[in-house]
C-alpha distance (Angstrom), angle and dihedral (degrees) to the residues before:
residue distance angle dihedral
X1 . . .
X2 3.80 . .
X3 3.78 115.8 .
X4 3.89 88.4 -138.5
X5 3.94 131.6 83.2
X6 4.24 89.1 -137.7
X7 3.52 145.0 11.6
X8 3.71 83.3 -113.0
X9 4.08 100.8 58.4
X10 4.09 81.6 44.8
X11 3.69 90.2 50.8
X12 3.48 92.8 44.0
X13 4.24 90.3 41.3
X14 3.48 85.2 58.7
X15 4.15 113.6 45.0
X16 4.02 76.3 56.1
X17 3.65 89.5 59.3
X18 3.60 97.1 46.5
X19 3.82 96.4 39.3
X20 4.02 85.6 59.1
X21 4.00 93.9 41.7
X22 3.74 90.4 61.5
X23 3.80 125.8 118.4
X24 3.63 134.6 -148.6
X25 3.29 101.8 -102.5
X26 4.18 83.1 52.0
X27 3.73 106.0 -108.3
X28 3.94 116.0 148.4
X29 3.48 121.2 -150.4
X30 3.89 107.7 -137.0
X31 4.07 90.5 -128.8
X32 4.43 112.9 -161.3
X33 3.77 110.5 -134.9
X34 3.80 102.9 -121.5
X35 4.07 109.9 -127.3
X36 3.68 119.7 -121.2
X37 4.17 84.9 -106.6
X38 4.27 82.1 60.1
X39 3.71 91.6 43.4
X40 4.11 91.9 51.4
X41 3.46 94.8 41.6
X42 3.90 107.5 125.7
X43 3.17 116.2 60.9
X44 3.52 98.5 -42.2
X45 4.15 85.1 -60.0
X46 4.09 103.0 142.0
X47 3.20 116.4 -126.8
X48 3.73 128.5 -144.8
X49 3.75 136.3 -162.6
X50 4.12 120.9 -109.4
X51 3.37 130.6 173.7
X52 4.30 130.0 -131.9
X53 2.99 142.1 155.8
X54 3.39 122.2 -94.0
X55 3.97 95.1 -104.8
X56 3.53 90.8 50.8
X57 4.05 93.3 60.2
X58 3.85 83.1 48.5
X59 3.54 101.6 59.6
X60 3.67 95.8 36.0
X61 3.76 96.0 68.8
X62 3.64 96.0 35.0
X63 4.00 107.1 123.0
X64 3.60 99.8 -94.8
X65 3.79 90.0 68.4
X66 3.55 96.2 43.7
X67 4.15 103.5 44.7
X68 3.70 140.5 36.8
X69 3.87 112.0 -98.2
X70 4.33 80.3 -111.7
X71 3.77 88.0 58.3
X72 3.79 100.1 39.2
X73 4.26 82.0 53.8
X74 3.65 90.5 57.3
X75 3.59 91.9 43.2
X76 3.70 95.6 54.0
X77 3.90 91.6 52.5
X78 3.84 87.9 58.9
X79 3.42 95.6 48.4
X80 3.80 96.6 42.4
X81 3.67 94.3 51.6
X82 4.25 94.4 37.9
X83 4.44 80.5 52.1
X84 3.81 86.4 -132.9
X85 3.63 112.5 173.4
X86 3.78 123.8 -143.3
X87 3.99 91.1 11.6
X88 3.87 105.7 100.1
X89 3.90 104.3 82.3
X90 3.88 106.2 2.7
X91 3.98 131.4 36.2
X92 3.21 125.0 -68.6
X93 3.92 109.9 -66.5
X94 3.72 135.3 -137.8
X95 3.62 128.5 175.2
X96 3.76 95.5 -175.4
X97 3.81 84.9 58.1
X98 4.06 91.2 41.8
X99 4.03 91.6 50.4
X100 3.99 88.5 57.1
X101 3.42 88.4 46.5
X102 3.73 96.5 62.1
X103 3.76 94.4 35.2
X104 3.92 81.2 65.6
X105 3.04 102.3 49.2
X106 3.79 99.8 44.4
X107 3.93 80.4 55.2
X108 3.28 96.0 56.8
X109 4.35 106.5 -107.2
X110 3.36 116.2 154.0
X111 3.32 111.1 -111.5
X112 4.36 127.7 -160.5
X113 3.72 113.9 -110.8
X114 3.87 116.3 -102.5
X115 4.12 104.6 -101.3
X116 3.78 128.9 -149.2
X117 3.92 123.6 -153.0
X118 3.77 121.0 -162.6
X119 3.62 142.4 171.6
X120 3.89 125.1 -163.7
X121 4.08 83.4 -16.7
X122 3.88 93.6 -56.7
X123 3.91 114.8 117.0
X124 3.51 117.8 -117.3
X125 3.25 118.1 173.5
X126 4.48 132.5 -7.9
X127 3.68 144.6 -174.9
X128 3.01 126.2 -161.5
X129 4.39 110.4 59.0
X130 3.72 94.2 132.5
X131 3.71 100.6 41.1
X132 3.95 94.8 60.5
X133 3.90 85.1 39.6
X134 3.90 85.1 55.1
X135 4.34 84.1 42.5
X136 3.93 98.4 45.9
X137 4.26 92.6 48.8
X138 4.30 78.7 44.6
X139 3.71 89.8 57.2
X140 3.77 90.4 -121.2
X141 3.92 111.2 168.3
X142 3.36 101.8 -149.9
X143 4.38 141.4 -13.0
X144 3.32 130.5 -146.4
X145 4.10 108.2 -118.8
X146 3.89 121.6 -178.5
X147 3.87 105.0 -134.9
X148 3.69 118.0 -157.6
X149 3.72 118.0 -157.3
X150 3.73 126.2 13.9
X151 3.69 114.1 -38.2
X152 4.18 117.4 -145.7
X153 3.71 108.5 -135.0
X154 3.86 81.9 -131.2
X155 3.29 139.5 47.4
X156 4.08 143.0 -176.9
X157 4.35 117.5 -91.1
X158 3.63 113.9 -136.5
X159 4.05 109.3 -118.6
X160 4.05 82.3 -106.8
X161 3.33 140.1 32.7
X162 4.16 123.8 -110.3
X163 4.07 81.5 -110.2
X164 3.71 95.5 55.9
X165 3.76 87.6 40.1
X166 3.77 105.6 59.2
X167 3.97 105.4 9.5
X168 3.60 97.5 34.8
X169 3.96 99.2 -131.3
């Protein structure tokens, strides 16, 4: 069941979305209207739609705002010894699975809206890493993600950035 009274107020909805998903080189990410089944999905927590930049998404589910520092130190010791790339302060990265990405979107495929779960303003759970990897290297100024939960207006940087992390730069 659509969230929307009328194909015209989803129509409408959605040019607003893609109008502030563009980029400035003019690419428009094909954005899916989540249903009102996507937008209750957690335990009955509503979800609601915010925009950020694609940076912003980054950093908020990098490791240090999803574990306890005692977690994040085990963590690190697995990834160190497995010699895992990209895996020590952000999910676990693909570039394979970020090139399809953009070559869908610069197509034109709709694509699902990045999601954010919290609980009592810690971060629990996310979809979306690779898809506002895929918008930040697209110059996309901002995506629509639908956070779950209460969102803190801040949130913890990881000691380097996803850049340093997997490419080295």
């Amino acid at each position: 069941m659509s969230p929307f009274t009328s194909d015209e107020q989803r129509k409408a909805v959605m040019a607003k979305l893609n109008q502030r998903s563009g980029s400035t080189s003019g690419i428009q990410v094909n954005w899916e209207q989540p249903t009102q089944g996507q937008l209750n999905n957690f335990s009955g927590s509503p979800g609601k739609i915010v925009y950020m930049r694609p940076e912003e998404y980054i950093q908020r589910v990098n490791i240090r705002n999803r574990k306890s520092d005692f977690e994040i130190e085990h963590y690190k010791e697995r990834a160190l010894k497995s010699g895992a790339r990209g895996i020590l302060y952000y999910p676990v990265f693909s570039e394979g699975n970020k090139e399809r990405l953009e070559q869908a979107m610069l197509q034109g495929n709709e694509m699902e809206m990045p999601w954010l779960l919290y609980d009592d303003y810690q971060l629990k759970e996310q979809e979306g890493f690779h898809r506002a990897m895929a918008c930040r290297d697209l110059g996309i100024k901002e995506i629509p993600v639908v956070v779950y939960g209460d969102i803190p207006s801040r949130w913890k940087v990881a000691p380097h950035s996803i850049d340093e992390e997997i490419y080295g730069v």
